[in-house]
Backbone atoms as SQL, in Angstrom:
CREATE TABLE atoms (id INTEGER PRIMARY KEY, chain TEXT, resi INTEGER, resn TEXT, atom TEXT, x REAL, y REAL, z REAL);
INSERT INTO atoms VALUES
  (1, 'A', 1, 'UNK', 'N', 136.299, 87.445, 80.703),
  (2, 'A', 1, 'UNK', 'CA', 134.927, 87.130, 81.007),
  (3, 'A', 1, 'UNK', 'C', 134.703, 87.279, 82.513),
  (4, 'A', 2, 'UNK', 'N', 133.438, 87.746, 82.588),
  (5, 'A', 2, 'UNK', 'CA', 133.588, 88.174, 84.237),
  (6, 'A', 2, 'UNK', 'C', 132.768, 86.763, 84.893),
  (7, 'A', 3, 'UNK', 'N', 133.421, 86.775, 86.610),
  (8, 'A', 3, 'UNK', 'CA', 132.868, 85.950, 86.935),
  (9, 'A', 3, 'UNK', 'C', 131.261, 85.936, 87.319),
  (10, 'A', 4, 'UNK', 'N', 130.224, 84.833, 87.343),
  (11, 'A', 4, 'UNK', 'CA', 129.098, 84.612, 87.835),
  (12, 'A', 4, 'UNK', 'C', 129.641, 83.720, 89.583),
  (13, 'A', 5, 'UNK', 'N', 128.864, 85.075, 90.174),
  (14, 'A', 5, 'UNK', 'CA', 127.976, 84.598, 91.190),
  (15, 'A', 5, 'UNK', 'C', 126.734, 84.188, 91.801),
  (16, 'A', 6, 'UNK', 'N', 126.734, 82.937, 92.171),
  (17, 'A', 6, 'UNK', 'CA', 125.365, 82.760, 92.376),
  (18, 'A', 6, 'UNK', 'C', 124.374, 83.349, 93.160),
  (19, 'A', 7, 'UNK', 'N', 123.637, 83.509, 92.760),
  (20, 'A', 7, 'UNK', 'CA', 122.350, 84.064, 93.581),
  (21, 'A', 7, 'UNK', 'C', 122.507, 85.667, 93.759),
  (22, 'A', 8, 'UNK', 'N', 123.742, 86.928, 92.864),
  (23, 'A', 8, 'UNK', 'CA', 123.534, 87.557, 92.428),
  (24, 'A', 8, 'UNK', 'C', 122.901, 88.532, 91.499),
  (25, 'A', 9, 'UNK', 'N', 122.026, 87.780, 90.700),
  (26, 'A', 9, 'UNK', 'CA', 121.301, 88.652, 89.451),
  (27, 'A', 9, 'UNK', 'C', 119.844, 89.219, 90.295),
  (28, 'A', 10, 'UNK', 'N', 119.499, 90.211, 89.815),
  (29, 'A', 10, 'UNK', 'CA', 118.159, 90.838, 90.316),
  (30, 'A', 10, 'UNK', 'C', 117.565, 90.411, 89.256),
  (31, 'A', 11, 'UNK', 'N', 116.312, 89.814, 90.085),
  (32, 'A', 11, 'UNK', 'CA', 115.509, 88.790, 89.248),
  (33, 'A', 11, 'UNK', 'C', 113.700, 89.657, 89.354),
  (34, 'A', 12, 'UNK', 'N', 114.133, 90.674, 89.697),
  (35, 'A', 12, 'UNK', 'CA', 112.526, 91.986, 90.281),
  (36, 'A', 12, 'UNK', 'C', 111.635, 91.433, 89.159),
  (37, 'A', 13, 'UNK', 'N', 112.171, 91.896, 87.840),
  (38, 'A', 13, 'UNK', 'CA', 111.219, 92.068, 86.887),
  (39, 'A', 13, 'UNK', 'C', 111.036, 90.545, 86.149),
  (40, 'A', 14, 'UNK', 'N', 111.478, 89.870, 86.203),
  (41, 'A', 14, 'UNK', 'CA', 111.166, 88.647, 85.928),
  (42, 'A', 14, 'UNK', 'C', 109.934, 88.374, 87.082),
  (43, 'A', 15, 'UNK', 'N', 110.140, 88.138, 88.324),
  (44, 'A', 15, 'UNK', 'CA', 109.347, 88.101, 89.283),
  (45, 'A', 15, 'UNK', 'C', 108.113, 88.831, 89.073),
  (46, 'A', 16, 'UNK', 'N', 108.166, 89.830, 88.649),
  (47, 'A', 16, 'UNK', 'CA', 106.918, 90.651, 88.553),
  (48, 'A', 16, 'UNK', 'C', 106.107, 89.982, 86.871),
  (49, 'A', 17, 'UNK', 'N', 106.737, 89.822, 86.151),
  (50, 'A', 17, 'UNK', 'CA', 106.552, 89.197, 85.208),
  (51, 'A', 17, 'UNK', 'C', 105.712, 88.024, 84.979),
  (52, 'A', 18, 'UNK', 'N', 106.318, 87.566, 86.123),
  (53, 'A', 18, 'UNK', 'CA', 105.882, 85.667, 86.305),
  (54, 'A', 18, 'UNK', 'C', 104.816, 85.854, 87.150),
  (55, 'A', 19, 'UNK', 'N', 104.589, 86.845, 88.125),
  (56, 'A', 19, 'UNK', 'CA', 103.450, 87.388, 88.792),
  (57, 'A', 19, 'UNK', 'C', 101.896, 87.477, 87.392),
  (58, 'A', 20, 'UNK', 'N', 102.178, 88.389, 86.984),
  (59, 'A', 20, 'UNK', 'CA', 101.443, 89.064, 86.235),
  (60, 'A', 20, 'UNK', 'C', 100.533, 87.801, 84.929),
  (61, 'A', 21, 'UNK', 'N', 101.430, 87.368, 85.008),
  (62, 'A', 21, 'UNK', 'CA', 101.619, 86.178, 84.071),
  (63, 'A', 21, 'UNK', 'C', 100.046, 84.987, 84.937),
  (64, 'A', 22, 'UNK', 'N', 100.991, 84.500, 85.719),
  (65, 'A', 22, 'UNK', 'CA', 100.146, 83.842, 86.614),
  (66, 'A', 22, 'UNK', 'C', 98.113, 84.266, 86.760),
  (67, 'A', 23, 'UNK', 'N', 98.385, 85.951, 87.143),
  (68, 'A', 23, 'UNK', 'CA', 97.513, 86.487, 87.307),
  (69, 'A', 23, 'UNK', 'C', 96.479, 86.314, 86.470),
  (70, 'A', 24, 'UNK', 'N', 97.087, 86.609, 85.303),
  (71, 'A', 24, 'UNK', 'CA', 96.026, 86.575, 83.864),
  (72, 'A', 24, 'UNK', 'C', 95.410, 85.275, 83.598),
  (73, 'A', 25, 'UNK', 'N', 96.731, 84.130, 83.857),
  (74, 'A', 25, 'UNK', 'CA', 95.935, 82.523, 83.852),
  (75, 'A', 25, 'UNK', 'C', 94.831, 82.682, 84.675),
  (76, 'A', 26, 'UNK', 'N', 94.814, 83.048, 85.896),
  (77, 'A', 26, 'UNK', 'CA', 93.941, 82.281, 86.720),
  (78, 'A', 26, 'UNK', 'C', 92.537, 83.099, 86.317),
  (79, 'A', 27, 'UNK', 'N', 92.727, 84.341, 85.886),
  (80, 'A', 27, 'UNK', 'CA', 91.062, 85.364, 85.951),
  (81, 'A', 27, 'UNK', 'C', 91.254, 84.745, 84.418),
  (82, 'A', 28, 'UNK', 'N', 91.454, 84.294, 83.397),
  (83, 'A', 28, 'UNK', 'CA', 90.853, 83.591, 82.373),
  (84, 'A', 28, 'UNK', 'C', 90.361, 82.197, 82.699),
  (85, 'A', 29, 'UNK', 'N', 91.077, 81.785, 83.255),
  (86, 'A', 29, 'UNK', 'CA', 90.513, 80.279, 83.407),
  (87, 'A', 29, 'UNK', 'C', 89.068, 80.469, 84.081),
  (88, 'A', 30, 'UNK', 'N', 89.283, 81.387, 84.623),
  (89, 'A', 30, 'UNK', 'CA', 88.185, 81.631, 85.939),
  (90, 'A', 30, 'UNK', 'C', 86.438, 82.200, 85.280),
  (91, 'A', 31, 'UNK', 'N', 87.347, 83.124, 83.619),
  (92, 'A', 31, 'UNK', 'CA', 86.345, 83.827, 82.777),
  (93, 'A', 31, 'UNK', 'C', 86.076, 82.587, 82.206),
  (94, 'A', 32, 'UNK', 'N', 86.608, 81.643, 81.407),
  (95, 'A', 32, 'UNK', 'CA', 86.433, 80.235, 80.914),
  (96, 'A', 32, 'UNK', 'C', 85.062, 79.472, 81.642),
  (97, 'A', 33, 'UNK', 'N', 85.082, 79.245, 82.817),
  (98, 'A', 33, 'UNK', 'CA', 84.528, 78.277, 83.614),
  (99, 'A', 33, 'UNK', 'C', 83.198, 79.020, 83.399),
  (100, 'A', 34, 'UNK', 'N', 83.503, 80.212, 83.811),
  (101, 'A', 34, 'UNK', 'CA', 81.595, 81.332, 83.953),
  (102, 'A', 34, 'UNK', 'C', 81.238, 80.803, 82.916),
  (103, 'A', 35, 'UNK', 'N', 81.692, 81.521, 81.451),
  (104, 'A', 35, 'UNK', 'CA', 81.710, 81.247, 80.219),
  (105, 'A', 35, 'UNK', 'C', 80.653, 79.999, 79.763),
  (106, 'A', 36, 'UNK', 'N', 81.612, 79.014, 79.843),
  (107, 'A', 36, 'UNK', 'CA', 81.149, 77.457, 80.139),
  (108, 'A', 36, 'UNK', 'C', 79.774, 76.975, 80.916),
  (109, 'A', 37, 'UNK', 'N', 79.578, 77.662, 81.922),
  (110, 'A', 37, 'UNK', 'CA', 78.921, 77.562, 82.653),
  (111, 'A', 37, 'UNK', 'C', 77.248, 78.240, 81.982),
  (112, 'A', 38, 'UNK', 'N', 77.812, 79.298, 81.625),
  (113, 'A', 38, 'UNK', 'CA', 76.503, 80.286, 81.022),
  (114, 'A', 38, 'UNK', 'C', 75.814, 80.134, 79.542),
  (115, 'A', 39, 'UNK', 'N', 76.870, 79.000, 79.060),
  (116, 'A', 39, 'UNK', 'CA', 76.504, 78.500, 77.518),
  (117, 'A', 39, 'UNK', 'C', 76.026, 76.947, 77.916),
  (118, 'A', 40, 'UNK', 'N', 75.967, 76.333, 79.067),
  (119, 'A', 40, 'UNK', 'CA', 75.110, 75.322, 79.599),
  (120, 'A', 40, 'UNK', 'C', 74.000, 75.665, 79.870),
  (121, 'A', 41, 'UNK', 'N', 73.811, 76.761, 80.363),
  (122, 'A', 41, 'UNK', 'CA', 72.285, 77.139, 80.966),
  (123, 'A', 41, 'UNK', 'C', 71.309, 77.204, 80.134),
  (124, 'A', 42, 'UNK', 'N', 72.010, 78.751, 79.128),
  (125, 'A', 42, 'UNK', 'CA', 71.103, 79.278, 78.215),
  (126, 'A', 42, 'UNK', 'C', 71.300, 78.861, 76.872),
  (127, 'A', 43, 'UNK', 'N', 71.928, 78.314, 76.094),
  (128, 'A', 43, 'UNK', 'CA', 72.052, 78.058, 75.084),
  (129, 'A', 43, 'UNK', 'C', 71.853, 76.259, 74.678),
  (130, 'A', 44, 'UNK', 'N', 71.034, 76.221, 75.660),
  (131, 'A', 44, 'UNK', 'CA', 70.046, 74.730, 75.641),
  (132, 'A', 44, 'UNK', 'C', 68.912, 75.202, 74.697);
């Protein structure tokens, strides 16, 4: 079994991953709120 070193693994695509990830939360939450916002106004 080979050894692990720490803080050896390339972690790029995880990183980019967890990026992307992030990204999508925030412009939905962000589409959510408009959303929310535009079914208060007009749908009185």
């Amino acid at each position: 079994m080979a050894e692990h070193q720490h803080g050896t693994m390339d972690t790029t695509v995880q990183e980019k991953t967890y990026s992307g990830f992030l990204t999508f939360v925030t412009r939905f939450s962000i589409a959510l709120v408009i959303f929310a916002i535009f079914l208060a106004i007009f749908a009185s």
